[in-house]
ZANUMI-630377 format. One record per residue (C-alpha): residue number from 1; x, y, z. Coordinates in nm, 4 decimals, decimal comma. Example, Ala and Ser with C-alpha at 12.3 -4.5 7.8 and 13.67 -1.06 7.14 Angstrom:
   pos       east      north         up
     1     1,2300    -0,4500     0,7800
     2     1,3670    -0,1060     0,7140
END
This chain:
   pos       east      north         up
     1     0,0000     0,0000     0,0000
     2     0,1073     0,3838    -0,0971
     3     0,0687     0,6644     0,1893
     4    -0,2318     0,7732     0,1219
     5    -0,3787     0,4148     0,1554
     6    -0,2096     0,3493     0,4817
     7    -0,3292     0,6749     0,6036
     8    -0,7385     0,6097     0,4625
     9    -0,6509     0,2237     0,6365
    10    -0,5648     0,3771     0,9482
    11    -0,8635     0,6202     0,9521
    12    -1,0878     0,3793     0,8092
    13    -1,0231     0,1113     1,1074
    14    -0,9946     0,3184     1,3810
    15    -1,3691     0,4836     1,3188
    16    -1,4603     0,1229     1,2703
    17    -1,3741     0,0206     1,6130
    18    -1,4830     0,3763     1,7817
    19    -1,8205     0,4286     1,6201
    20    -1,9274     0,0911     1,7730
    21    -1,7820     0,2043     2,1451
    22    -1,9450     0,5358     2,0987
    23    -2,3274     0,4369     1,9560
    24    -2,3240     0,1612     2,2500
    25    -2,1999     0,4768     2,4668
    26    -2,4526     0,6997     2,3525
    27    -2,7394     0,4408     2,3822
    28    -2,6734     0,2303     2,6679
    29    -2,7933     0,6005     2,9673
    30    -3,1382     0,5126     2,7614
    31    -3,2261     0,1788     2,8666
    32    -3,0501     0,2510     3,1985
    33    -3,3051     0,5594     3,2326
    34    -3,5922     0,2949     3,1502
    35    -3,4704     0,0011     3,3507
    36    -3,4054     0,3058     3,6955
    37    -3,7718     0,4144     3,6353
    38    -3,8825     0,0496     3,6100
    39    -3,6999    -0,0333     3,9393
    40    -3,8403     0,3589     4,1146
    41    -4,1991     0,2288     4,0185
    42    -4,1850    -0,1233     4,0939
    43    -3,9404    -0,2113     4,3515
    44    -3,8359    -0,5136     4,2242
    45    -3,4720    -0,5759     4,2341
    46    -3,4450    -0,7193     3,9108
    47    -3,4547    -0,3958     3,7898
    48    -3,2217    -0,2736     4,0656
    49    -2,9597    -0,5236     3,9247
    50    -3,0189    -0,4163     3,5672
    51    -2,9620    -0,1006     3,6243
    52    -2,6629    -0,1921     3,8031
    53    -2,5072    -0,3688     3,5269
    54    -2,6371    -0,0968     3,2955
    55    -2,4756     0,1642     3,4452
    56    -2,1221    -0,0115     3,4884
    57    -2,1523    -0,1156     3,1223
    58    -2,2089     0,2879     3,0252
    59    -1,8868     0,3395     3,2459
    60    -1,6740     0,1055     3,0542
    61    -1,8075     0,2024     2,7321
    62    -1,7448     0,5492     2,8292
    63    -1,3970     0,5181     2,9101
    64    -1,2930     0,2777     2,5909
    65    -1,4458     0,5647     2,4037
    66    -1,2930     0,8036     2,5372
    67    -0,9479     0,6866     2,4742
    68    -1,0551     0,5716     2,1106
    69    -1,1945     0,9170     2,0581
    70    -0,8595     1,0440     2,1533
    71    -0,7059     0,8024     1,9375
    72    -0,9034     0,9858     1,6501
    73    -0,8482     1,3422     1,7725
    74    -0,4091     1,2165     1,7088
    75    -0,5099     1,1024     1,3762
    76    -0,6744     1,3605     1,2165
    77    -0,3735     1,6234     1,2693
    78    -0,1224     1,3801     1,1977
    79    -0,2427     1,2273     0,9219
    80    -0,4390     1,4919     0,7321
    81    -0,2842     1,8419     0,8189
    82    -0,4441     2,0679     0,5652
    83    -0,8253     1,8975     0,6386
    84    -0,7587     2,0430     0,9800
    85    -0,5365     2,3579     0,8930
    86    -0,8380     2,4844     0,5928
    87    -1,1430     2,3739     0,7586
    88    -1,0705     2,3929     1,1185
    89    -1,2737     2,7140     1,1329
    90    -1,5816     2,5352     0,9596
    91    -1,5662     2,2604     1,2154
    92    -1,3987     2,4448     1,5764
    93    -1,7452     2,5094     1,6756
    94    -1,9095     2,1826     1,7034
    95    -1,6018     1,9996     1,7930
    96    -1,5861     2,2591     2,0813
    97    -1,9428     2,1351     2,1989
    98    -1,8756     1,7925     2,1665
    99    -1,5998     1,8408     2,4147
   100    -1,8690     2,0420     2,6772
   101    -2,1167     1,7401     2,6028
   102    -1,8604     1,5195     2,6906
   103    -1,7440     1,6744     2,9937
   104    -2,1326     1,6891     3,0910
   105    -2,1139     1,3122     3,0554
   106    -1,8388     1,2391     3,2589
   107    -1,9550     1,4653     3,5808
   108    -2,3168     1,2740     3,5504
   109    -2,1671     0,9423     3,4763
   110    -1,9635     0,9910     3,8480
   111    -2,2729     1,1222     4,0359
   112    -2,4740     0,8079     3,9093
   113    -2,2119     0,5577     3,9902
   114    -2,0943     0,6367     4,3340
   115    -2,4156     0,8839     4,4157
   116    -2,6541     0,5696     4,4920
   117    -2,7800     0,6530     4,8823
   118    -2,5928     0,9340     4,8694
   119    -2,7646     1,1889     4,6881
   120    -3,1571     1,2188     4,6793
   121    -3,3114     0,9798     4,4534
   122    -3,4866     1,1957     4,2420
   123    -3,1091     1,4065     4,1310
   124    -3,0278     1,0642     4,0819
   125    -3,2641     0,9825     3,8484
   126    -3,1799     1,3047     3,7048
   127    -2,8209     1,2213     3,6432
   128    -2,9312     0,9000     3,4439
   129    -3,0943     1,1147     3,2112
   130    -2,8410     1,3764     3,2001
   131    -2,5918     1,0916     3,1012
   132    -2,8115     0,9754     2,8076
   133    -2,8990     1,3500     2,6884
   134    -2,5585     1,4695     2,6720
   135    -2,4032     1,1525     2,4982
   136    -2,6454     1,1836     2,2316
   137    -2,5837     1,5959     2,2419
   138    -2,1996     1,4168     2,2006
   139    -2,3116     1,2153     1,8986
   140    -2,5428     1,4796     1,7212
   141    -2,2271     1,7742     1,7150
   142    -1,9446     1,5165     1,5918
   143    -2,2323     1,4004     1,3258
   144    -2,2481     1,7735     1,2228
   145    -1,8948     1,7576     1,0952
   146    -1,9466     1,4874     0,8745
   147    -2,2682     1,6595     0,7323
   148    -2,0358     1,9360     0,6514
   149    -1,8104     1,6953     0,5021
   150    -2,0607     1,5855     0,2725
   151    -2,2614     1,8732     0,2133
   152    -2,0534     2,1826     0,3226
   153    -2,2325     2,4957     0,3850
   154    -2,0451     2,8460     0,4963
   155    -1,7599     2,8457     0,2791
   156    -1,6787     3,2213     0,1348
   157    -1,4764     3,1929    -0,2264
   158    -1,2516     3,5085    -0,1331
   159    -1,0564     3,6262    -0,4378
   160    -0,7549     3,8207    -0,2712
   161    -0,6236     3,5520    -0,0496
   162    -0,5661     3,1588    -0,0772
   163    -0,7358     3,0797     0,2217
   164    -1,1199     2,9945     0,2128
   165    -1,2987     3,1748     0,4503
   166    -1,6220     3,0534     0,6658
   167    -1,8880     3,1843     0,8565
   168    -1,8783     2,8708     1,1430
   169    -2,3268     2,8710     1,1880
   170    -2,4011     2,8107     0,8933
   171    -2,0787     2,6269     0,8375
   172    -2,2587     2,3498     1,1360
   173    -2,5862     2,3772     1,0057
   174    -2,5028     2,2469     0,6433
   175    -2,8568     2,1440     0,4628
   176    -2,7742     1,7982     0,5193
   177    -2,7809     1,7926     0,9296
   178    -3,1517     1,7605     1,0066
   179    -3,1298     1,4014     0,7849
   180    -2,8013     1,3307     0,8814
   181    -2,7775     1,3634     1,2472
   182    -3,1256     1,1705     1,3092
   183    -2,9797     0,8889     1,0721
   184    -2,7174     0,8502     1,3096
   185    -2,8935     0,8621     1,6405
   186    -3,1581     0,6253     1,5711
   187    -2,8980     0,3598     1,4524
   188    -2,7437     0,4126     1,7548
   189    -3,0262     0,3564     1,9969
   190    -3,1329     0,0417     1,7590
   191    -2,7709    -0,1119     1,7278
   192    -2,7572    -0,1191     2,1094
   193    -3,1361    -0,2245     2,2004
   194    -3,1436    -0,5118     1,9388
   195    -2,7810    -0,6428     2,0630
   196    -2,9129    -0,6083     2,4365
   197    -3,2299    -0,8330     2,2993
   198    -3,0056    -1,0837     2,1473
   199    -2,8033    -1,1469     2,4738
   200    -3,1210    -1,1578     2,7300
   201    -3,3194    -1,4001     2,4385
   202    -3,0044    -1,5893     2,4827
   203    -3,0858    -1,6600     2,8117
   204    -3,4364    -1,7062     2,7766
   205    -3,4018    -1,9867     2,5428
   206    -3,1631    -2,1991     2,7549
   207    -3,4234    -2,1119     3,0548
   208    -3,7318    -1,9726     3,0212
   209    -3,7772    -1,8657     3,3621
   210    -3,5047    -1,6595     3,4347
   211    -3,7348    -1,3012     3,5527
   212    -3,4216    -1,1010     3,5270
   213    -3,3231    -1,1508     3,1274
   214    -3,7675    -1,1392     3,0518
   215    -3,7358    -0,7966     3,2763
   216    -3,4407    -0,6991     3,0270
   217    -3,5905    -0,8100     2,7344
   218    -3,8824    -0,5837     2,7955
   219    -3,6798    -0,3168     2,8910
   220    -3,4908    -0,3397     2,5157
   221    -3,7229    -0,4636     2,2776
   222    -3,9842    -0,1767     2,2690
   223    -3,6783     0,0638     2,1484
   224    -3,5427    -0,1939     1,9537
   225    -3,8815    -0,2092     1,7347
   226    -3,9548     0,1292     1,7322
   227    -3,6367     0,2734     1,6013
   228    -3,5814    -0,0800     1,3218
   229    -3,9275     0,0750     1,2315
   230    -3,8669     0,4523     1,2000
   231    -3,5183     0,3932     1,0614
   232    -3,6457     0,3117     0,7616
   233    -3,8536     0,6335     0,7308
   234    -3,5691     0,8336     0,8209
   235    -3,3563     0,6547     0,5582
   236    -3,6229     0,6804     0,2806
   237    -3,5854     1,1228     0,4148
   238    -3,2225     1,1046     0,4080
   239    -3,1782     0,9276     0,0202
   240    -3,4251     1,2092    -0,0754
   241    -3,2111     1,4683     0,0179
   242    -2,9107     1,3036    -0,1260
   243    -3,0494     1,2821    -0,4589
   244    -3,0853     1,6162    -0,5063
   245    -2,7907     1,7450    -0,2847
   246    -2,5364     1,4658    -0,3614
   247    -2,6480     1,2609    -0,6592
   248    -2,3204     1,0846    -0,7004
   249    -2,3288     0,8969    -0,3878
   250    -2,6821     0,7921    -0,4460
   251    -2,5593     0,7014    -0,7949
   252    -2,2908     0,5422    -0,6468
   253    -2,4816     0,3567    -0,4025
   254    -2,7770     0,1992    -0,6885
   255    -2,5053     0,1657    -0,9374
   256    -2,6278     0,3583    -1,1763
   257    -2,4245     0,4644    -1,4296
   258    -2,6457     0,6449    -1,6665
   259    -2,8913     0,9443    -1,6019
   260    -3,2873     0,7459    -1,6797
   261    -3,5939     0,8479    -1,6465
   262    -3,8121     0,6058    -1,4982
   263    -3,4761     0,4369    -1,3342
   264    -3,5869     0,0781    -1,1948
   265    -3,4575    -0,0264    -0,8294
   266    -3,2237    -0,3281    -0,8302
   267    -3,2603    -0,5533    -0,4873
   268    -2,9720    -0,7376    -0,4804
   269    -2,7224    -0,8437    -0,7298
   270    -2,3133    -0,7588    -0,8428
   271    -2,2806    -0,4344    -1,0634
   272    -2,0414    -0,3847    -1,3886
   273    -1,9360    -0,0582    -1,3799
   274    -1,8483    -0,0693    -1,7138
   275    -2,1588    -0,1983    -1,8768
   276    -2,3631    -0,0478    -1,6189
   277    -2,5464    -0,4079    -1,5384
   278    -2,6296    -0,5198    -1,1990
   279    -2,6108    -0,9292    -1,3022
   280    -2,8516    -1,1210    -1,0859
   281    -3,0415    -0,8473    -0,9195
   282    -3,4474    -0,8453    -0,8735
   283    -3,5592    -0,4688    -1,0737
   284    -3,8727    -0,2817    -0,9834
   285    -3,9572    -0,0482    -1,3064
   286    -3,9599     0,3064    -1,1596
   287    -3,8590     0,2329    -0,7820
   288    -3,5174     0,3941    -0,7431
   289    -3,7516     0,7309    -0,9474
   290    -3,9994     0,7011    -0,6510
   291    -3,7877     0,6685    -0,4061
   292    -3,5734     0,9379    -0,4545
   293    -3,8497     1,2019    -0,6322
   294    -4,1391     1,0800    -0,5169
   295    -4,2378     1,0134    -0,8639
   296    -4,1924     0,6858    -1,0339
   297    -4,1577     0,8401    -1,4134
   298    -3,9204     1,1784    -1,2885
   299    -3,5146     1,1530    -1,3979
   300    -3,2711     1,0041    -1,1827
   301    -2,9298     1,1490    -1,2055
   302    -2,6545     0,8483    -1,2986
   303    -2,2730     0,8496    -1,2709
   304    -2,2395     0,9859    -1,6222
   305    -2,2950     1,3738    -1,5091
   306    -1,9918     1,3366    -1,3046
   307    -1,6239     1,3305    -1,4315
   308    -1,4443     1,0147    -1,4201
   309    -1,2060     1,1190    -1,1797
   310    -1,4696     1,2692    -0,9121
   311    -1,7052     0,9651    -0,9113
   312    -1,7197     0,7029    -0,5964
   313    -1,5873     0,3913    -0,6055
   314    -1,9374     0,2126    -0,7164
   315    -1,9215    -0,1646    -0,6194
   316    -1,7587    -0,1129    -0,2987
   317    -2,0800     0,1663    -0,1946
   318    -2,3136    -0,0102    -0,3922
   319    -2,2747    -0,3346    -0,1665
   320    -2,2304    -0,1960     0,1791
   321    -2,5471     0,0256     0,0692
   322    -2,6728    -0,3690     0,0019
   323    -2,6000    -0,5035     0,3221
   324    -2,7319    -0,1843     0,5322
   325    -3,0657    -0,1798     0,3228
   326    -3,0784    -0,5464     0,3709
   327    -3,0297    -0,5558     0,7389
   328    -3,2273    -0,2826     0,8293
   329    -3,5071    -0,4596     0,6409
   330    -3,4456    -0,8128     0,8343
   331    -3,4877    -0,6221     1,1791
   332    -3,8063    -0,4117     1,0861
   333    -3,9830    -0,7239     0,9599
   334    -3,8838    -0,9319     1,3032
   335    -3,9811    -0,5853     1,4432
   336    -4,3103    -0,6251     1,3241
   337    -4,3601    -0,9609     1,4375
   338    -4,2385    -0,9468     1,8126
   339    -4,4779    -0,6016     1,8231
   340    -4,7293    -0,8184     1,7287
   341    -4,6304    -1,0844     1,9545
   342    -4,5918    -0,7964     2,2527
   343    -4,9283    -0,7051     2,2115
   344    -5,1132    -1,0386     2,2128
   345    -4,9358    -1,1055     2,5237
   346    -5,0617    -0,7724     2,6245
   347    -5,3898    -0,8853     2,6063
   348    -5,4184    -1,1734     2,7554
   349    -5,1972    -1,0833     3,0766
   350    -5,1298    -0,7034     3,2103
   351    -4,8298    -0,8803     3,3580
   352    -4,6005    -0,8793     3,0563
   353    -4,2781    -0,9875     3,2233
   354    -4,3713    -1,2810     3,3898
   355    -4,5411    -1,4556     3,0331
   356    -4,2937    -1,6683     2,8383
   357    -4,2284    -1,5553     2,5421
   358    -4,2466    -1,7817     2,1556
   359    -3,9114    -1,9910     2,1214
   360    -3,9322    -1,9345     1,7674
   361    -3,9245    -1,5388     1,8253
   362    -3,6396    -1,5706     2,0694
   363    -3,4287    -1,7593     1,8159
   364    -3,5365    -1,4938     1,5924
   365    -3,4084    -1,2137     1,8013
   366    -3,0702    -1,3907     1,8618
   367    -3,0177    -1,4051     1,4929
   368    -3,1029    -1,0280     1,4345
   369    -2,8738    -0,9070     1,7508
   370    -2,6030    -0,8208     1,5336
   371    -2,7647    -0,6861     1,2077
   372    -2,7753    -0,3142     1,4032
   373    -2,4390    -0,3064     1,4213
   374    -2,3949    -0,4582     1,0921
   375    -2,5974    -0,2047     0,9029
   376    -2,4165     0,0639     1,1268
   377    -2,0986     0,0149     0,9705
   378    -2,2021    -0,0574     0,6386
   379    -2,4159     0,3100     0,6148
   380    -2,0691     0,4196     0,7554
   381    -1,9373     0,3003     0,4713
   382    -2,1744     0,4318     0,2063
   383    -2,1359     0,7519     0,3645
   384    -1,7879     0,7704     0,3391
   385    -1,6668     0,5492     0,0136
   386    -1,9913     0,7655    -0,1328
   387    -1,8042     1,1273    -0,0575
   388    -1,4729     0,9803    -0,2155
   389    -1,2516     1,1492    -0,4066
   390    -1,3160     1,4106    -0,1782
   391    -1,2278     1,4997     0,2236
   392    -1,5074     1,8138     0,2230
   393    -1,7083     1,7639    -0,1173
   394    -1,6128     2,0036    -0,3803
   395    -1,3503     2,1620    -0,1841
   396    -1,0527     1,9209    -0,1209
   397    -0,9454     1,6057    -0,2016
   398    -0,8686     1,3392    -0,0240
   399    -0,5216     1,2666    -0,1784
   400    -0,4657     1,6453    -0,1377
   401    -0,5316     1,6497     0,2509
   402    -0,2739     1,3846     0,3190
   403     0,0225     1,4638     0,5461
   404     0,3748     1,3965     0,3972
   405     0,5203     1,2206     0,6830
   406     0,6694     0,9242     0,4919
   407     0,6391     0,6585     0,7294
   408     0,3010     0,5987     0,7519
   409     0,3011     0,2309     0,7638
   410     0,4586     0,2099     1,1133
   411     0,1188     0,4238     1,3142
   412    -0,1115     0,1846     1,1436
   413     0,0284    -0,1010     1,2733
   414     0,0357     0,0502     1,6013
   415    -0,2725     0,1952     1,6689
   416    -0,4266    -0,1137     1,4847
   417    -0,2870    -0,2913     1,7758
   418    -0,4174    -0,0246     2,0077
   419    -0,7688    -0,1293     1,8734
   420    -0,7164    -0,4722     1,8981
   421    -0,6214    -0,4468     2,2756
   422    -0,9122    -0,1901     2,3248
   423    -1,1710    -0,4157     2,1445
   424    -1,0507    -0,7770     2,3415
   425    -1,0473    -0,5506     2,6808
   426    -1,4372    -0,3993     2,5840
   427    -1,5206    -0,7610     2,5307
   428    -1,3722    -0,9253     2,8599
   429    -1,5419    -0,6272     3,0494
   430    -1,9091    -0,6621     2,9386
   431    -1,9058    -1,0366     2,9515
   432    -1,7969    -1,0588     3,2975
   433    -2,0866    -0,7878     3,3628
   434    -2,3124    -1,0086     3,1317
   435    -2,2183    -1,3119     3,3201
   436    -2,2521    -1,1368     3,6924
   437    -2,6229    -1,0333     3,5729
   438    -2,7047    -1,3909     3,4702
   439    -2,5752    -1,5169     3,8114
   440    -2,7709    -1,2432     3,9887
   441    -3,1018    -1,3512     3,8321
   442    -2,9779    -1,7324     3,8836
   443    -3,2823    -1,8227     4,0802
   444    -3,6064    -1,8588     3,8890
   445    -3,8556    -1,5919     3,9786
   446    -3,6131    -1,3863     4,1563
   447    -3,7801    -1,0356     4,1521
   448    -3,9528    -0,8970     4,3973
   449    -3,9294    -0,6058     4,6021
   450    -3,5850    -0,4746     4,7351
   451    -3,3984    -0,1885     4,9091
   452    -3,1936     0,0350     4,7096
   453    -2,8570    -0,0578     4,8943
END
């Protein structure tokens, strides 16, 4: 590999490993808020222990992400110097408010871990939500520099001087952030819930009665189906937008290489780029046209309005588009189902936790646990491969923003193994706080009510 590859490898892997810590980070204070108001209005100490285990996973997450974050902070000056040196005006202002919402964070985080019987319960409570609010306050200003990435907004063309200048508001709110930023919250919140599911249906299949992991599993699986059901609306919002604003990626991403009117929608399949054939795929006349307009006869703009040399690479965005579409699709439909299932149960008992639920729908659930974070890093991935050539769309290459320290090979390979360590340490952690919550709820039917202590 050349420089510039090492440096886009190194970039590339490191937001691989950090945007998992940081959407579980930003997702987990939520179902600890639910499971602490479960355990305020019932008592029972199954609750109690979940939000135990809850709040000791957001710690851990918190403090992986944190150094990972970090991590990423290193990169970005040392690997691409005039990104940061051009557009650091553009993008000072919401990095700067990340860094108060994470501070925020990390005073809350303290008071809820240690404040248990020490402070009043109800400021207690109130540093739960505190904790979620400001990690996804965390999540929603980093996500407005990549929507200036894509779509940048601000810039001032001055004709006396080299420099570009910016004016930093509307620089942060670029057109894209309202789609954007609610793209990237909801996968968070659904990544998280539907692995949580997947671990406590786990448990439920090799024992039924286990009241803790049914307690968790109700505590999950509402915000696990709501958001695999709204994320679709808010992708459907978001390809909209790109259509119009950034028709290469979304060219890119349905491998299409020609402008059509009428363009069909191909479900599945391998594209040719240089036939401009998907081979194999299942077309709907009209569907990528409705989609993306609204209207199934309007004109769909294809790869061919763009130079050669600024288009995306088009199988590589066209598949992980695929895979996200795909998965997102698998967990609405089981969303569906187990909402269906929820409220049938509903019905016939106004005791929810304590009804077993369908062994078919728990294997169901354990198969789908991963596909959040699956379809998490493949948008990721359409997102970024989609904006390639370019660091900030229309303004500067990626090839151009790359630092000219020669050995570049040596800090992948090191921070690679910085990952590695973080990622086998993240793993340890939670399963021993898995495996501590299992033993906790060993005794079938072990709720009931408890002191706080």
């Amino acid at each position: 590999m050349d420089g510039l590859d090492y440096a886009r490898a190194q970039m590339g892997l490191s937001l691989a490993f950090h945007i998992v810590f940081a959407a579980v980070g930003v997702a987990l204070p939520v179902l600890l808020v639910v499971a602490e108001l479960r355990w305020r209005r019932t008592r029972d100490r199954d609750y109690l222990e979940l939000a135990k285990r809850l709040a000791k996973g957001t710690g851990i997450l918190f403090a992986v992400g944190a150094v990972s974050g970090t991590v990423l902070s290193f990169e970005l000056g040392l690997l691409w110097p005039r990104f940061m040196g051009t557009f650091g005006e553009a993008i000072g202002l919401p990095f700067a408010l990340e860094g108060f919402a994470f501070f925020t964070e990390a005073i809350f985080l303290g008071i809820y871990l240690y404040g248990r019987g020490r402070v009043s319960e109800r400021f207690h409570l109130f540093s739960a939500v505190a904790v979620a609010a400001s990690g996804a306050a965390s999540a929603f200003f980093v996500t407005l520099v990549n929507a200036f990435m894509n779509d940048p907004a601000g810039v001032v063309e001055t004709t006396r001087s080299a420099r570009l200048g910016f004016e930093p508001l509307r620089a942060m709110w670029s057109p894209s952030w309202p789609f954007e930023t609610v793209h990237v919250l909801l996968s968070c919140y659904q990544a998280t819930a539907w692995a949580m599911v997947g671990i406590h249906a786990l448990f439920l299949l090799r024992d039924p009665r286990r009241s803790l992991h049914r307690k968790a599993l109700g505590v999950a699986l509402p915000i696990a189906c709501l958001t695999a059901l709204v994320q679709p609306l808010s992708g459907d919002r978001s390809a909209k937008h790109i259509a119009l604003a950034q028709p290469s990626k979304l060219a890119a991403a349905e491998a299409l290489m020609r402008t059509t009117r009428a363009a069909p929608l191909h479900v599945g399949g391998w594209p040719d780029p240089k036939t401009g054939e998907i081979r194999g795929a299942v077309s709907i006349p009209g569907g990528l046209s409705f989609l993306a307009h609204g209207d199934p006869r309007s004109i769909v703009i294809g790869l061919d309005q763009t130079a050669p040399a600024d288009r995306p690479p088009v199988v590589a965005t066209r598949q992980a588009f695929q895979v996200m579409v795909g998965a997102g699709t698998a967990m609405a439909a089981i969303a569906a189902v187990a909402g269906a299932v929820a409220l049938r149960r509903r019905r016939r008992s106004p005791s929810v936790d304590g009804a077993a639920w369908p062994q078919p729908l728990l294997v169901a659930l354990v198969g789908a646990s991963p596909l959040g974070f699956v379809a998490l890093e493949a948008g990721w991935l359409v997102t970024e491969w989609g904006r390639q050539p370019w660091i900030v769309r229309g303004y500067l290459r990626t090839a151009e923003a790359v630092t000219s320290f020669p050995y570049k090979a040596a800090p992948f390979w090191l921070f690679t193994l910085v990952y590695l360590f973080l990622g086998v340490a993240v793993a340890y952690l939670l399963g021993k706080q898995i495996v501590a919550a299992h033993r906790a709820g060993d005794a079938p039917e072990a709720g009931g009510p408890a002191r706080a202590e």
